[in-house]
MIDOSE-1310 file (N, C-alpha, C; in nm, 2 decimals, decimal comma, always signed):
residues 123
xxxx	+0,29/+0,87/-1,79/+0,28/+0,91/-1,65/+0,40/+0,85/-1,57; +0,48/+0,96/-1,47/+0,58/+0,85/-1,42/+0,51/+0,80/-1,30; +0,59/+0,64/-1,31/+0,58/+0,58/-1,16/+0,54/+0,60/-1,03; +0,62/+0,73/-1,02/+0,58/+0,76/-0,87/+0,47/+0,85/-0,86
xxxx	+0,39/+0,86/-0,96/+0,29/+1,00/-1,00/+0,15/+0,84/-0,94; +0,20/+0,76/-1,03/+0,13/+0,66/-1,06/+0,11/+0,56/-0,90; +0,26/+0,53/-0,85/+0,21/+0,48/-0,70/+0,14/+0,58/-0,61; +0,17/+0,70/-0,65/+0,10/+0,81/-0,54/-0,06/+0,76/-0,56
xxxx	-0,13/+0,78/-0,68/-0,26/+0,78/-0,74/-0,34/+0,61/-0,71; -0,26/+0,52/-0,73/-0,27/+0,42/-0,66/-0,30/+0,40/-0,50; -0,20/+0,42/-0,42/-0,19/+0,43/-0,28/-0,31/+0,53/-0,20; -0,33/+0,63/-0,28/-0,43/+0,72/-0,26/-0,60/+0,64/-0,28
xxxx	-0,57/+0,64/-0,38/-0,69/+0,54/-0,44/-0,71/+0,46/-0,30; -0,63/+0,33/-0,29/-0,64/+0,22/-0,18/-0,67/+0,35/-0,05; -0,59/+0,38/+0,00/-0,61/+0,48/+0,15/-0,80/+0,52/+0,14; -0,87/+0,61/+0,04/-0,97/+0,63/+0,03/-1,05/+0,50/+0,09
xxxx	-1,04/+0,41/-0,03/-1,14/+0,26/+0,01/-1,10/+0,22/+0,10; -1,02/+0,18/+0,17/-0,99/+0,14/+0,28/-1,06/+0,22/+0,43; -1,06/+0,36/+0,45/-1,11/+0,45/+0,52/-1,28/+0,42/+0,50; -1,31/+0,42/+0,39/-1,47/+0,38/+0,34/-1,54/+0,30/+0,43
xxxx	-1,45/+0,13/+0,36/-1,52/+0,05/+0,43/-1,49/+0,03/+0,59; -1,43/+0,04/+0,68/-1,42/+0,08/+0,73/-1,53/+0,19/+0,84; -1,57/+0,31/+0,76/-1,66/+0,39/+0,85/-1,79/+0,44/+0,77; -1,86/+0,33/+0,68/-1,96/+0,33/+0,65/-2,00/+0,22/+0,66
xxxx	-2,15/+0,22/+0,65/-2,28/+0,15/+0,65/-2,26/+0,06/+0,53; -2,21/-0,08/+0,54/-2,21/-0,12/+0,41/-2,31/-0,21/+0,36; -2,36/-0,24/+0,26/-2,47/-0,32/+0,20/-2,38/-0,42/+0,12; -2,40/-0,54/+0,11/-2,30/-0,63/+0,08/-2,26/-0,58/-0,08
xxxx	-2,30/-0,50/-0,20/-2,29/-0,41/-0,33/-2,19/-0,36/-0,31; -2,24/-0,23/-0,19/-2,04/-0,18/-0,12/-1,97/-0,22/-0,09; -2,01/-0,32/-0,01/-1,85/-0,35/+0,04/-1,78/-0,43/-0,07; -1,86/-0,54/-0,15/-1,77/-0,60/-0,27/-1,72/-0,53/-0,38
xxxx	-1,82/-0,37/-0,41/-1,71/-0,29/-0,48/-1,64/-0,15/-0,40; -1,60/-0,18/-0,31/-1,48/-0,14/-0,25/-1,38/-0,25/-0,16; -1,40/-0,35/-0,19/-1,34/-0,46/-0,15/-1,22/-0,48/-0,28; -1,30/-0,48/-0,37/-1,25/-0,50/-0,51/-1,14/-0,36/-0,54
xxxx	-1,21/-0,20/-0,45/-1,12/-0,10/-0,53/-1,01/-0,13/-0,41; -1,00/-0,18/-0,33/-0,85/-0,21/-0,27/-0,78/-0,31/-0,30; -0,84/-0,41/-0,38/-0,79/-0,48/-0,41/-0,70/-0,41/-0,54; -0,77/-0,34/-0,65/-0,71/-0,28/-0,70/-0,59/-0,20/-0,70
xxxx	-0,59/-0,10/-0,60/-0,48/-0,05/-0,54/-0,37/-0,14/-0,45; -0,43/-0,19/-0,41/-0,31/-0,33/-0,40/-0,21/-0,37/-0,52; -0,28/-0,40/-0,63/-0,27/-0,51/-0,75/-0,19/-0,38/-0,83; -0,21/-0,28/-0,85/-0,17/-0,20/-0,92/+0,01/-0,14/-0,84
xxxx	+0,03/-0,14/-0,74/+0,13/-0,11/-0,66/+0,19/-0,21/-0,65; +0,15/-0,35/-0,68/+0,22/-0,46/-0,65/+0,37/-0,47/-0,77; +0,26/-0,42/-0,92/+0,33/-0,40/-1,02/+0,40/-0,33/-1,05; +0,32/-0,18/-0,94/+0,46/-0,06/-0,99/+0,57/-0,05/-0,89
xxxx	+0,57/-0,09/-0,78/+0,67/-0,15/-0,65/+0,82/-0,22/-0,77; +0,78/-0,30/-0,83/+0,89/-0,37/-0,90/+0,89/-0,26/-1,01; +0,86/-0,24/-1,05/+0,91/-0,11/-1,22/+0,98/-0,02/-1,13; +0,91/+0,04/-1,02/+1,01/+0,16/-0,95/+1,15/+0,16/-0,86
xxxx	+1,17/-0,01/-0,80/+1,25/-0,03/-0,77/+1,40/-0,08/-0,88; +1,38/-0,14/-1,01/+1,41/-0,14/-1,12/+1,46/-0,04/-1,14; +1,39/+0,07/-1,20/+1,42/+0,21/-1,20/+1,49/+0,29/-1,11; +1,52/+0,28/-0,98/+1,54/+0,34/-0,90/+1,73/+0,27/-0,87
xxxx	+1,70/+0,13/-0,89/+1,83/+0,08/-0,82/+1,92/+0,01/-0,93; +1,83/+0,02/-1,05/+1,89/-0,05/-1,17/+1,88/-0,21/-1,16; +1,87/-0,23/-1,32/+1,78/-0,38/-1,34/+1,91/-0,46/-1,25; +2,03/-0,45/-1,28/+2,14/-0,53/-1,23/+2,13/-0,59/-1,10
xxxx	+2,06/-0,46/-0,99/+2,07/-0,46/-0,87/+1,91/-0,54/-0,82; +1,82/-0,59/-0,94/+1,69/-0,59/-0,93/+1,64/-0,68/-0,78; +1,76/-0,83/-0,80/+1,72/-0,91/-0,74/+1,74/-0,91/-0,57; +1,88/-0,86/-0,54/+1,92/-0,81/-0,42/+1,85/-0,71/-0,35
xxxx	+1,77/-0,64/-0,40/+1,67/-0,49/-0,38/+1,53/-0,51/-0,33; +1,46/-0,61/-0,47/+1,36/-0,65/-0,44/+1,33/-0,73/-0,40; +1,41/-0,80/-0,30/+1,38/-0,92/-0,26/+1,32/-0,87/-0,09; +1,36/-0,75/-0,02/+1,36/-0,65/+0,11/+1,23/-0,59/+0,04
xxxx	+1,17/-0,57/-0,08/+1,00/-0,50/-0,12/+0,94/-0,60/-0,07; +0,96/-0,71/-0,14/+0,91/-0,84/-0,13/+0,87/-0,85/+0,03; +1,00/-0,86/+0,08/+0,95/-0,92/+0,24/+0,84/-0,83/+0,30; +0,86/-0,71/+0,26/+0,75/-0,62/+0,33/+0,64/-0,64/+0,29
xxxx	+0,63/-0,73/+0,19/+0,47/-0,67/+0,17/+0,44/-0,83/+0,27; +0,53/-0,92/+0,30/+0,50/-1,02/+0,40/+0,46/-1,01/+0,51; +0,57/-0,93/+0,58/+0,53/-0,85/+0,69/+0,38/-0,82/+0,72; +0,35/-0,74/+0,61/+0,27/-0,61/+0,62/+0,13/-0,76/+0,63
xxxx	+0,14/-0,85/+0,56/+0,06/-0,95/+0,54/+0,02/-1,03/+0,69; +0,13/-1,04/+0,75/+0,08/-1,12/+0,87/+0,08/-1,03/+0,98; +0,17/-0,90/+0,99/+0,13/-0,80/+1,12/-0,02/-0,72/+1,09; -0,06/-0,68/+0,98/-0,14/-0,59/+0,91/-0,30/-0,64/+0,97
xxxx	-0,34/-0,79/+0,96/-0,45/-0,86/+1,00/-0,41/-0,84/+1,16; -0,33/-0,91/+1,20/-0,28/-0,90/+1,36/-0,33/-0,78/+1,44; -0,30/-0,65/+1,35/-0,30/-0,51/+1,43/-0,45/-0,49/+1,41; -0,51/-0,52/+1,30/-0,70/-0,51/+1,30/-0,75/-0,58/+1,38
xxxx	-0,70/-0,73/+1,39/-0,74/-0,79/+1,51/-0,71/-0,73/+1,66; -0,62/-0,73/+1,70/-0,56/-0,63/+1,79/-0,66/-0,52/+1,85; -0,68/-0,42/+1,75/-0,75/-0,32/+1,78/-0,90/-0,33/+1,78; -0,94/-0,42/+1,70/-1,09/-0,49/+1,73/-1,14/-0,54/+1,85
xxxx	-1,03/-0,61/+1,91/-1,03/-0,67/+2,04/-1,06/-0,55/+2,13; -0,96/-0,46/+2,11/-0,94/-0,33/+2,22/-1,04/-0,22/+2,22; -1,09/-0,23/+2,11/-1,16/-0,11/+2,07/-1,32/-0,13/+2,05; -1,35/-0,28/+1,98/-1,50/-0,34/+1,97/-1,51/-0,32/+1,83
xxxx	-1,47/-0,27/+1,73/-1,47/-0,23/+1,60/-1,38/-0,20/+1,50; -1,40/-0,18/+1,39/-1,26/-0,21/+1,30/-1,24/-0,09/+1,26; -1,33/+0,06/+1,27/-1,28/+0,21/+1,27/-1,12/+0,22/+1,23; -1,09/+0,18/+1,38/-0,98/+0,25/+1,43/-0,86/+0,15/+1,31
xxxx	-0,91/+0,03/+1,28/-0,82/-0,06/+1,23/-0,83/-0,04/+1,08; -0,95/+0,02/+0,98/-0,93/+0,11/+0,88/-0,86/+0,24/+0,93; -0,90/+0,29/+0,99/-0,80/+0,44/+0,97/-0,66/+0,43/+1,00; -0,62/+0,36/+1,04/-0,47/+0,32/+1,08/-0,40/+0,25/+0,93
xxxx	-0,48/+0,20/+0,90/-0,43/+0,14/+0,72/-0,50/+0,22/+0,63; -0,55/+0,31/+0,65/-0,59/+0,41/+0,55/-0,44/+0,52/+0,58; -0,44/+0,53/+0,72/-0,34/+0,65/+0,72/-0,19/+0,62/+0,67; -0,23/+0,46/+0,72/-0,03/+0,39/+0,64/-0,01/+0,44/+0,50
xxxx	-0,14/+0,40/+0,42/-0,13/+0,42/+0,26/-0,12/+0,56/+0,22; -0,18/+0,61/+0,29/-0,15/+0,74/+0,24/+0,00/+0,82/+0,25; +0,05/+0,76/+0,40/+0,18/+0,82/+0,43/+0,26/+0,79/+0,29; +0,27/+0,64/+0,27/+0,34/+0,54/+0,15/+0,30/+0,62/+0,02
xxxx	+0,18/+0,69/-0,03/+0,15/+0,78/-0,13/+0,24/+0,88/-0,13; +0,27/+0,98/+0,03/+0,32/+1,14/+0,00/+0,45/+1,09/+0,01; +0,54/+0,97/+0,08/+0,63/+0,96/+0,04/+0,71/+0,88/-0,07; +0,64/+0,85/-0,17/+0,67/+0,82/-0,29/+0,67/+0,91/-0,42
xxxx	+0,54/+1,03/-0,36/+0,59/+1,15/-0,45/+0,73/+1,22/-0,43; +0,81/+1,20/-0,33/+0,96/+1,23/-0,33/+1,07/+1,19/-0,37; +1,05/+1,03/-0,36/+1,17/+0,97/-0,45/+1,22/+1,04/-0,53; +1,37/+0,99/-0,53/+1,47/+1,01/-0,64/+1,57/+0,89/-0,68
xxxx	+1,57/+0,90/-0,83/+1,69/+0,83/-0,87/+1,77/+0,82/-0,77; +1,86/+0,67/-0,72/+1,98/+0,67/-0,67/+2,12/+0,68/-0,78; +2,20/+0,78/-0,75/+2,30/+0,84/-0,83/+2,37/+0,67/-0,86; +2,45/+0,69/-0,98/+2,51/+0,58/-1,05/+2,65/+0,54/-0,94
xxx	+2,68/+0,66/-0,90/+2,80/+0,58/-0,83/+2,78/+0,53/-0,74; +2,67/+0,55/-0,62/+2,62/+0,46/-0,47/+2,60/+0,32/-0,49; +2,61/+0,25/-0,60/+2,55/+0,13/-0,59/+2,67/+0,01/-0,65
């Protein structure tokens, strides 16, 4: 299966659980196994992020490339809580703060079904 078939199926995966917990009734069963399937989709994208960037920019270019994946997922680490909290504050509940990181993952799913090789001579 290629990569980006595979981050799409991933990211989709995560977007679902994420939306879940989120806007259901959870009994502590659910929420630890859908706690676990975002964790999954996390864990699984963590891996194919680096194979696709590899692929994408060539192993040469691996370290200068992914070191800018890398920071995002930092970012995404300390704004990501921030904006839940944020909107918890604003809102009284964390709805709005799953469906905003359900709808991120999903965007990151339909635009990774587009990627393309970067041609040999750009780099």
């Amino acid at each position: 299966m290629r990569t980006h078939l595979c981050i799409f199926l991933a990211l989709s995966f995560q977007a679902v659980a994420v939306f879940l917990i989120g806007h259901l009734p959870l009994s502590p069963v659910l929420y630890c196994l859908l706690a676990g399937a975002i964790g999954f989709g996390f864990g699984a994208n963590f891996v194919l992020f680096a194979k696709e960037t590899a692929h994408l920019y060539g192993i040469g270019n691996m370290g200068m490339v992914y070191s800018y994946v890398f920071m995002g997922y930092a970012f995404a680490g300390i704004l990501g809580p921030l904006t839940g909290g944020l909107l918890f504050d604003a809102l009284g509940g964390y709805s709005a703060a799953a469906l905003l990181a359900a709808l991120t993952s999903l965007a990151g799913a339909l635009v990774s079904i587009r990627e393309k090789p970067i041609p040999k001579g750009l780099l």
